[in-house]
C-alpha positions, 0 to 999 in steps of 0.5 A: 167195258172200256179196254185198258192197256195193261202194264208190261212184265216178263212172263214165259209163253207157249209157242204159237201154234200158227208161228209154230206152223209157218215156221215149219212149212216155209222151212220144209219148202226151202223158202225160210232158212233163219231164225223162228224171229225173223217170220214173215212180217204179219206171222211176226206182227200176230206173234208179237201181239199175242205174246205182250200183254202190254198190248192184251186188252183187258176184255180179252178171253185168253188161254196163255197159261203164261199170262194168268197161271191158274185158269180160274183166276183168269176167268174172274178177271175177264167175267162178271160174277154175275154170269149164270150158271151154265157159263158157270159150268162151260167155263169149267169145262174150259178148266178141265180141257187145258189139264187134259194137257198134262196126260199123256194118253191124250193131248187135245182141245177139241174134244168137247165135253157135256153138261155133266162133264162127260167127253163128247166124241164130237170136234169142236168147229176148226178155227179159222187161221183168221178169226179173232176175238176167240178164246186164244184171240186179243184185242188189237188196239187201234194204228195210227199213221205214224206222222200222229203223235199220240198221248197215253191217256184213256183216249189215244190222242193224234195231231194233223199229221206233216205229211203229204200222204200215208207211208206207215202206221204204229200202235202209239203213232209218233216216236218221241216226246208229245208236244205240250199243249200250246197254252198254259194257264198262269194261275187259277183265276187264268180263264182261259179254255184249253181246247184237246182233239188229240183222241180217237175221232177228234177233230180240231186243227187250232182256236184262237182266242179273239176275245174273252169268251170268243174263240175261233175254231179252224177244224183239220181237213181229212188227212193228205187231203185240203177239203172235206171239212164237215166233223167236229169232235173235240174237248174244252176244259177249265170251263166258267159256269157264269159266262157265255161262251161263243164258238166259231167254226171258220173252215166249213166247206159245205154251201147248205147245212141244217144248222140253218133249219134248227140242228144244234150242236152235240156236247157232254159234261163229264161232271154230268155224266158222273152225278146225273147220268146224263150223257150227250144232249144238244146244246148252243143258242144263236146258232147261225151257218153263213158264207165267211166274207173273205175273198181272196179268189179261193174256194168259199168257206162257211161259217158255223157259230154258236153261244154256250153256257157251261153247267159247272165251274172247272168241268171237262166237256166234249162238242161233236158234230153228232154221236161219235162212235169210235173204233174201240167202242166197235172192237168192245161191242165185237169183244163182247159178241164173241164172249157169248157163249150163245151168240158165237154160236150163229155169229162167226166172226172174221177179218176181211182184210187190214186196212191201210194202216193195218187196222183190222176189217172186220166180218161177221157171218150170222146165220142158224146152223143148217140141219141139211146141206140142201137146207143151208144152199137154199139159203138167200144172203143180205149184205150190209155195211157201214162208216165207208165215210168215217164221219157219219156215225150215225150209220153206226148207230143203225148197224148197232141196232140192227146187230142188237136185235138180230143177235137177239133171242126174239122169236123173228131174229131166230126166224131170220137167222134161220132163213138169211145169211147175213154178212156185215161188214160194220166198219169199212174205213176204220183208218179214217174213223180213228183219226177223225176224218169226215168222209176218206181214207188214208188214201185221201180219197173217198172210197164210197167211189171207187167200188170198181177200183183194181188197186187192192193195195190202195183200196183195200177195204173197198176191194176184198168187200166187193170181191167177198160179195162177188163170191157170194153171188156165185154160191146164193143169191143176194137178196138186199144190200145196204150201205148205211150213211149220213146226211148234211142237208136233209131231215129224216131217214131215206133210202137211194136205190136204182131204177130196174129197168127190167119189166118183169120186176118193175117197181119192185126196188121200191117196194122194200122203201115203201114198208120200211116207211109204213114200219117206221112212219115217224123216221123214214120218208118215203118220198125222199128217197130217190132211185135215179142211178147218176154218172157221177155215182157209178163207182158207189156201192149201190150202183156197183152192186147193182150191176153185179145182179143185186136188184134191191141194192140202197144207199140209207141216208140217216140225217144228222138232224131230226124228223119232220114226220109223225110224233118225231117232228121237229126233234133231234135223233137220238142214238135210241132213234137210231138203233131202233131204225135197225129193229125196223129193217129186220122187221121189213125184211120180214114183211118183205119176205113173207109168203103170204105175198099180199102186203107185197102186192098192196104196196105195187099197186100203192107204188104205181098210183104214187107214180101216176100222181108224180108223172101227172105232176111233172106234166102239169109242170111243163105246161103239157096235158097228156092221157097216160092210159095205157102207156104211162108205163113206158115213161122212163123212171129216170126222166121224172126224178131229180139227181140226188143231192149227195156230195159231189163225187169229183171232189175225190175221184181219182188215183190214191194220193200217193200214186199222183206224184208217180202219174205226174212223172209218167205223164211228163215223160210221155210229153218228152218222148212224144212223137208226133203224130203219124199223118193218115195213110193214103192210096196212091191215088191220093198219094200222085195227086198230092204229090203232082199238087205240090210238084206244080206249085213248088215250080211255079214259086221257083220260076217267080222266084228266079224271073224277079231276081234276074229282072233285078239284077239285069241278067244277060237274056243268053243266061236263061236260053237254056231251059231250067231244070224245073220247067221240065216236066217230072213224071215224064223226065225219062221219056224220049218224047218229053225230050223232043218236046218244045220248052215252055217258055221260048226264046223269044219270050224269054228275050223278050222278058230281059227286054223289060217285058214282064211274063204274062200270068195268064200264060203262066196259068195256062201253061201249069193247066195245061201241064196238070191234064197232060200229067192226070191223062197219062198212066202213073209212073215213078214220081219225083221228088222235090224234096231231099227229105225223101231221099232213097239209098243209092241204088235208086238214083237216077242216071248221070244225064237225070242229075242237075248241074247247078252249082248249090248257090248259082241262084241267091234269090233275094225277094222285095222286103226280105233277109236275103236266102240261098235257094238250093234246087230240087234234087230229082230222084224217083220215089215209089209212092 
C-alpha cells in the first residue's frame, strides 16, 4: 500500500477538538486575543493537515464525517474485503459509536461496546495529545528543505539545494516552475540515457556522457556539507537492451570499499518487476574501485566503475548503493501497525519529537498490558534505534525484522512483550534519509557524535532521545541498547560494545555478542566485534549510554556486502537476510535472559578462553613470553584490542552549519577586544628586587649615555661638577644621610674624563655593586619610579626640593650609528608597591 496524495475539494469539517481546546485555554489566560486562524504555528500547521484531504493519505483511518459522509463507505475504502469477521464487527462498533452522537442523552465516544453490541461500562484508553496514526490521525507527508524543488509524481522529487545551510521546510519543497530535465531526446533512434534522482533518498548531482555508452557519475555531497559522498540512488531510462553500458562514479571519498573484494551494485527493472516479479537483484561486470589521478593538491577521490547490460529496450530502471528504505515506506509500515486492531493494542505509538524540517520522529512503546502495578515496574527496558546515519538502510531492514516478529503472535514475542519494555526509536534522521544523504542531518553534521549535544534546537532528534532514555533509567532498568548501522569496509554483521571495567560483571558485555553469534553462525562474526571505547567516539550513542549505566550498550554494524561465514559465504545479503537478523536478536534476548543461567555461564567461561588465547597471542607478537596464571585477568582489555575502523568522527564534529558563521563573529571580536594579558602578581618582595633591577640598569644606560655625547661634543668639565640626577641613589633620596654622602663620581674623575681620560668599567661595575648591597641591606622604603607611566595623582608627589630641574631637552643624546633621540629624564616620584 503506497499512499497517494488525493485531489483537493471543499467539504465542511468538524472542529478540531485540540484546536478547540488551545483555542480556548490561551483564551481564559489572556495570552491569545485573536482569530481560532492565527493559533499557534504547530496547532495551526495540525489543524491545516487534518482539514486538507489533499494532504490525507489514502491509508489513513479517519473519523472526519465531512471527508466520507457515510462511515461505512469509508471503511471500504481504507480496508480490504478480505478482513475477518471480528474487525468486521469492531468496525460496526466504530459505526454505532459515531450515531451515538445524534442522541441527546448521551454524546461520548469512550464507551466501549462488546462482541454483541452491548455498551461497556469501561473507557477507552485517553489518547495521547501526540499520538498518531489513530483513528482520527492522517499520515504526514514528508518536508523537504525548501531550497529542493520537488516534482508531483509518484515519487517526491529534490535537487542539490543553493544554500549554505538549512533555514525551512515545506511539504512539495521549492515554490514555482520545476526545471526540465537538462537533456532531451531529439527522436526515437536518440540513444541517449535520461538520468533522474529527484525523489525520496535519490542521489545524483550530474552525468556526463563521455562516450556513446559511457557516462561519468558526480554523486552530491550531503546537504550544506562538501563530503560524505558514499549513497547512490538513482533512475536511468530510454535504456537499449543490445549494448553495454559503462557507469563511472568519480567523487567517492572513502579510501577502502567492498567493491574491491566482489560487492556489486544494486539495480531493478520495473518492466521485471511488473512481467516476473523480480525486484532489486546485484548487477554489473568489471567492477573496479581505484584512487582518480588527479592532483590538484586537494582531497583525493576515488573512483567506482562498472559495465552494464539492460534486460529490456526502453525500460525504466534504478541503481542504489544497497536496498533503499524511504521515509514513506516506514510511515506505510507504522500505518499499518496502528490499523491493527491487534497490534495497537500492546503497540502505542508516539512522536518523540520533529525533526528539523518538521518531519515526524517516531516512538513505538511495545509492551503486554501489566495485570499489576508491582508487575509492570518490575518490568526491565530494551531501547533500539536505527538510520542515525540516512544512508545505511540496512539498519532498516534489521529494525523491520525485529518489529515484524515482536509484533507477532509467536509464542516468544508474547513472552518477550510480557517480560520487556521495548522502546524503538526506528528512524532518527528522517531529514536526511529523505533527501539522500549518506550519514547527516540537515544540521550538516553527523549526529551519531553528538549524543552529549545541549543544543535541543540544532539537534533534536539526538536530544529528546537521549533525554527519553534518561527518564527511563529513573523509572527501570535498562537492560540492552542497540543503534543499528551499516558498514563500508567490512564483511558480516558485528557488534561494537564497551569494556566494563567493572569486576564484578567482567566480560559480561560480551556475552549477548557471543550468542547472537551461535544463533546466527551464517551472519554474525563474533570475532569482529570490537569493544574498545575510543576518544574520538565518545559522543556516539554507545558509549553516551554507556556511562549513563547501560551495561550491555552496542553499536551493529550490518555490511553492505555479504558473509564470509558458514552457508552464507561469499553471497550478497538480501532484505530477507537481513530481517531475519532481527528474529535472532529477540531470540537472544531470550537466551540472554532465561533463568535457566547455564547458557550464560557456558558462554563466560568460552569468552575467558578466547581471551587467554588473544593476550597469549599478543604476547607472541611482541616477541615477549609471559605465564598469565593467575593474573591475566588483571590485563586491561583495551590495551589488547584494535581501534575500530569506523568513519572518522572529526569529519563532522563541530557546531550545527548554521551556527559556524555566528562562532566566527563571536570569536573575531574577541581578537578585537582582546586584552593583553595580565602579568602574574608578585610579592613585594619580588616587586623591590625587580624594581631595584631596572632602577640600576636604567642609570647605568643613562650615564653611558650622557658621558659619550659629552666626550663627543667637548663639553665644559664645569658642566658636569654638579652631580646628576640619576646617580642619586633612589631609595634613599629622602634621607639626611644620602645627602651628606659623597658623589660617586668626584671632580676629579670627572675633570679627568673631560681631560680625555675614558671612565673605567670596572669603577663603573664596582660602583653599581657596591650601591645594589647597600640598597638590599637597607630595610624596604617607598621606591621611586623611573617611569612616567606609573604616575600616581597629586597628592603623592614628592616635595619641591625632590623634583629635577633639567630642562625636558637639556641632554639631545645621540649615539654612534643612530637617528638622533631626545632623552626625557626619569621623573622621580614615590610609588607603593
Amino acid at each position: 500500500m503506497f499512499p497517494a496524495l488525493e485531489t483537493e475539494v471543499k467539504q465542511e469539517t468538524l472542529p478540531d477538538p485540540y484546536e478547540d481546546f488551545m483555542y480556548h485555554h490561551l483564551q481564559y489566560y489572556g495570552y491569545f486575543k485573536g482569530h481560532r486562524g492565527s493559533l499557534p504555528t504547530s496547532a495551526t500547521h495540525q489543524h491545516v493537515w487534518k482539514n486538507n484531504p489533499r494532504y490525507l493519505l489514502s491509508g489513513s483511518f479517519g473519523e472526519r464525517q465531512g471527508m466520507i459522509p457515510d462511515p461505512l463507505q469509508k471503511e471500504k475504502l481504507l480496508w480490504p474485503t478480505c478482513i475477518s469477521s471480528p474487525v468486521h464487527r469492531r468496525i460496526e462498533a466504530v459505526s454505532r459509536d459515531s450515531l451515538m452522537l445524534s442522541s441527546p442523552l448521551l454524546r461520548s465516544r469512550q464507551l466501549l461496546h462488546d462482541e454483541f453490541g452491548e455498551v461497556n461500562p469501561c473507557l477507552r484508553e485517553p489518547r495521547d495529545l501526540f499520538t498518531f496514526f489513530s483513528s482520527s490521525g492522517p499520515l504526514q507527508a514528508p518536508r523537504w528543505p525548501i531550497e529542493c524543488e520537488v516534482i508531483k509524481e509518484n515519487l517526491h522529487h529534490i535537487v542539490p539545494t543553493e544554500g549554505s545551510y538549512f533555514t525551512s521546510s515545506r511539504v512539495g519543497g521549492k515554490r514555482g516552475i520545476i526545471k526540465e530535465l537538462a537533456v532531451t531526446l531529439r527522436g526515437p533512434e536518440d540513444k541517449t540515457l535520461l538520468f533522474e534522482s529527484r525523489f525520496e533518498s535519490g542521489n545524483l548531482q550530474k552525468a556526463v556522457r563521455v562516450d556513446t555508452y559511457e557516462y561519468e557519475l558526480t554523486l552530491r555531497t550531503d546537504l550544506y556539507t562538501n563530503k560524505h559522498t558514499q549513497w547512490f540512488y538513482f533512475r536511468v531510462q530510454n535504456t537499449r537492451k543490445d549494448a553495454t553500458y559503462r557507469f563511472t562514479i568519480v567523487n567517492l571519498l572513502k579510501p577502502k570499499s567492498l567493491y574491491t573484494v566482489g560487492m556489486k551494485p544494486l539495480m531493478y527493472s520495473q518492466l521485471d518487476a511488473k512481467t516476473h516479479n523480480i525486484g532489486w537483484r546485484r548487477e554489473g561486470n568489471e567492477i573496479r574501485y581505484y584512487k582518480n589521478n588527479r592532483d590538484d593538491g586537494q582531497q583525493a577521490f576515488y573512483c567506482l566503475t562498472w559495465t552494464i547490460q539492460f534486460p529490456h529496450d526502453q525500460d525504466t530502471c534504478f541503481f542504489a548503493h544497497f536496498y533503499p528504505y524511504t521515509y514513506t515506506d516506514l510511515q506505510c509500515y507504522l500505518l499499518s501497525v496502528a490499523n491493527n486492531p491487534v497490534q495497537s493494542q500492546f503497540c502505542k505509538l508516539r512522536t518523540l519529537c520533529r525533526s528539523l524540517a518538521g518531519n515526524t520522529v517516531y516512538l513505538l512503546t511495545i509492551t503486554n498490558p501489566s495485570r499489576t502495578p508491582q508487575e509492570a515496574a518490575a518490568k526491565k527496558a530494551v531501547v533500539l534505534s536505527a538510520r542515525v546515519h540516512p544512508g545505511e538502510s540496512n539498519g532498516s531492514w534489521i529494525m523491520k525484522g525485529f518489529l515484524d516478529f515482536i509484533l507477532s503472535n509467536s509464542p516468544d514475542a508474547q513472552l518477550l512483550r510480557d517480560i520487556f519494555v521495548f522502546k524503538v526509536v526506528p528512524m532518527l534522521n528522517p531529514d536526511g534519509v529523505i533527501v539522500g544523504n549518506y550519514r547527516c542531518s540537515l544540521a550538516g553534521r553527523d549526529l551519531n557524535r553528538h549524543y552529549k549535544t545541549i543544543l535541543k534546537e540544532s539537534f533534536p532528534c539526538i536530544w529528546y532521545t537521549r533525554n527519553m532514555i534518561k527518564r527511563l533509567l529513573e523509572e527501570r532498568e535498562v537492560l540492552l541498547y542497540c543503534d543499528f548501522h551499516g558498514h563500508s569496509r567490512k564483511n558480516n554483521i558485528f557488534l561494537y560494545g564497551c569494556n566494563n571495567n567493572d569486576r564484578k560483571y567482567w566480560l559480561h558485555e560480551r556475552v549477548f555478542p557471543l550468542m547472537l553469534s551461535k544463533n546466527a553462525p551464517d551472519k554474525f562474526s563474533f570475532h569482529s566485534c570490537n569493544f574498545k571505547v575510543q576518544k574520538c567516539k565518545e559522543g556516539t550513542g554507545r558509549v553516551v549510554m554507556w556511562r549513563m549505566g547501560i551495561l550491555n550498550s552496542y553499536t551493529m554494524e550490518s555490511t553492505f556486502g555479504g558473509s564470509t561465514l558458514g552457508n552464507k559465504r561469499d553471497t550478497h545479503f538480501t532484505t530477507e537476510d537481513l530481517k531475519s537478523l532481527g528474529y535472532h536478536v529477540c531470540d537472544t534476548l531470550l537466551d540472554f535472559c532465561d533463568p535457566d543461567r547455564t547458557k550464560f555461564m557456558q558462554c563466560l567461561t568460552e569468552l575467558k578462553e578466547l581471551l587467554q588465547q588473544e593476550i597469549h597471542k599478543k604476547f607472541n607478537e611482541l616477541g615477549q613470553d609471559m605465564d598469565l596464571e593467575g593474573s591475566w585477568s588483571d590485563i586491561c582489555l583495551s590495551d589488547i584490542e584494535s581501534s575500530t575502523s569506523g568513519s572518522d568522527s572529526s569529519l563532522s564534529d563541530g557546531l550545527p552549519v548554521h551556527l559556524l558563521n555566528v562562532a566566527d563573529e563571536l570569536n573575531q571580536k574577541k581578537k578585537m577586544y582582546k586584552k593583553k594579558k595580565k602579568k602574574p602578581l608578585q610579592t613585594r618582595k619580588q616587586r623591590n628586587e625587580q624594581y631595584q633591577k631596572n632602577n640600576l640598569m636604567q642609570e647605568l644606560k643613562l650615564t653611558e649615555d650622557a658621558l659619550s655625547f659629552q666626550e663627543r661634543a667637548g663639553f665644559a668639565s664645569s658642566t658636569l661638577q654638579k652631580q646628576p640626577t640619576f646617580f642619586r641613589n633612589s631609595e634613599n633620596a629622602s634621607s639626611s644621610a644620602m645627602r651628606n654622602e659623597k658623589p660617586r663620581l668626584n671632580e676629579s674623575q670627572l675633570h679627568g674624563r673631560d681631560k680625555g681620560t675614558s671612565l673605567d668599567p670596572s669603577k663603573m661595575t664596582s660602583i653599581l655593586t657596591k650601591s645594589k648591597e647597600r640598597m638590599q641591606t637597607e630595610k624596604p622604603r617607598p621606591t621611586v619610579s623611573c617611569s612616567p607611566k606609573r604616575r600616581t595623582n597629586s597628592s603623592q608627589e614628592p616635595a619641591a626640593d625632590m623634583k629635577s630641574h633639567w630642562s625636558r631637552n637639556r641632554y639631545p643624546a645621540t649615539k654612534r650609528g643612530r637617528a638622533a633621540m631626545t632623552v626625557y629624564p626619569s621623573l622621580h616620584i614615590y610609588t607603593y608597591p
